[in-house]
N, C-alpha and C positions, 0 to 999 in steps of 0.2 A: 459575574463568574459563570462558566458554563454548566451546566443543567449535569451532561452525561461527559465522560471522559473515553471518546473511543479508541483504540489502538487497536491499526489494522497491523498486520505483523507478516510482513511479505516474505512464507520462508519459502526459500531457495536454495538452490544449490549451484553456488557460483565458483568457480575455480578460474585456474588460470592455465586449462589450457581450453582449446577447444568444443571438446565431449560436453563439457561440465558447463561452459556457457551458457546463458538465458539469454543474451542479446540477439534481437528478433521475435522475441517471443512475445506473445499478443492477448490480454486478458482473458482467461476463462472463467467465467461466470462460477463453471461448476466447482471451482477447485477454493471458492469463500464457504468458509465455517466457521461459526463461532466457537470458541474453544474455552469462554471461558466468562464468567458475568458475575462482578461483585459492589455493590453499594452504587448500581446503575454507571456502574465501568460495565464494556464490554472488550473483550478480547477476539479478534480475528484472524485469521491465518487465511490468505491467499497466495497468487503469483502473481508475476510482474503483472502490476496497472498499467499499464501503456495500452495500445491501440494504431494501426497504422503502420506503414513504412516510411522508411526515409527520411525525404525532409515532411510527410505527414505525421510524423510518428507523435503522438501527445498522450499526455496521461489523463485516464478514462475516469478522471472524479465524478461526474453523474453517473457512468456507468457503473460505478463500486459502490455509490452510496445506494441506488436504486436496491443493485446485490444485495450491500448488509440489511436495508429493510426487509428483503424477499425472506431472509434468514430468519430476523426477529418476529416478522408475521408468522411465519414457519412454529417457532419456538414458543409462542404468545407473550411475546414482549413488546413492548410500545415503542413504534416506529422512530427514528430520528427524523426533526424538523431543523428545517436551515435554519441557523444561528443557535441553536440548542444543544452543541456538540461540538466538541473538537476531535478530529483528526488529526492522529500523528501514527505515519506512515514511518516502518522502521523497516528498512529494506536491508537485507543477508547480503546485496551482489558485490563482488569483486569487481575494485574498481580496474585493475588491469585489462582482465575479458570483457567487462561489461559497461568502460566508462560513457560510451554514446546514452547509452539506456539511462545512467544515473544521472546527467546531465541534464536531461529532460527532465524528470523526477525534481531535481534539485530546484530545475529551474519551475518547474509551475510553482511550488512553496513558495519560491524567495518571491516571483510575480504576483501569490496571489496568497499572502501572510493571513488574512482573514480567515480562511479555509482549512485551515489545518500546520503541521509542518512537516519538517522531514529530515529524518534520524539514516546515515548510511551507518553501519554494525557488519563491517565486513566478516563473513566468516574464517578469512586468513586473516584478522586484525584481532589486537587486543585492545585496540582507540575505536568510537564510534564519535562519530559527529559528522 
């Protein structure tokens, strides 16, 4: 069983028209905070994980986990070590505006189960999965 229960919590704001899109939009570091820590759960709030254009475009899991350490050193909490953690990414986007992005998302989870998973929680939905 895993040690720590992490959830990152990708909030956004996805709609469906244009303005409100996040598709294209490219991890910032600055925008991870932990929001929230109980019985070595921790809680996260960022934006889209992704990284790249195009057909480069992939989600930045070294890049996010490096981030929530930087966080936890920050706060003096004990770093995450691989395999001592789960990741479950629960991302806000609409799937209308933003299905390239979640597709991506979707797909490193389903490619790489060991790692984490991943929760879509559309914010025009009352279904998540």
């Amino acid at each position: 069983m895993y040690k720590y229960l992490l959830a990152f919590l990708c909030l956004l704001l996805a709609g469906c028209i244009g303005p409100l899109s996040t598709q294209g939009q490219n991890f910032n570091p600055m925008k991870v905070h932990l929001v929230d820590k109980l019985n070595g759960s921790y809680l996260f709030r960022g934006n889209e994980p992704l990284t790249g254009e195009g057909k480069d475009r992939k989600f930045a899991y070294a890049e996010l986990i490096s981030e929530i350490n930087q966080r936890l050193k920050q706060e003096g909490y004990k770093q995450l070590e691989a395999g001592d953690f789960e990741l479950v990414d629960i991302s806000l986007l609409n799937r209308v505006a933003d299905d390239h992005d979640l597709k991506i998302e979707k797909a490193f989870f389903e490619k790489n189960p060991d790692m984490g998973r991943f929760i879509n929680c559309s914010l025009f939905s009352v279904l998540c999965g």
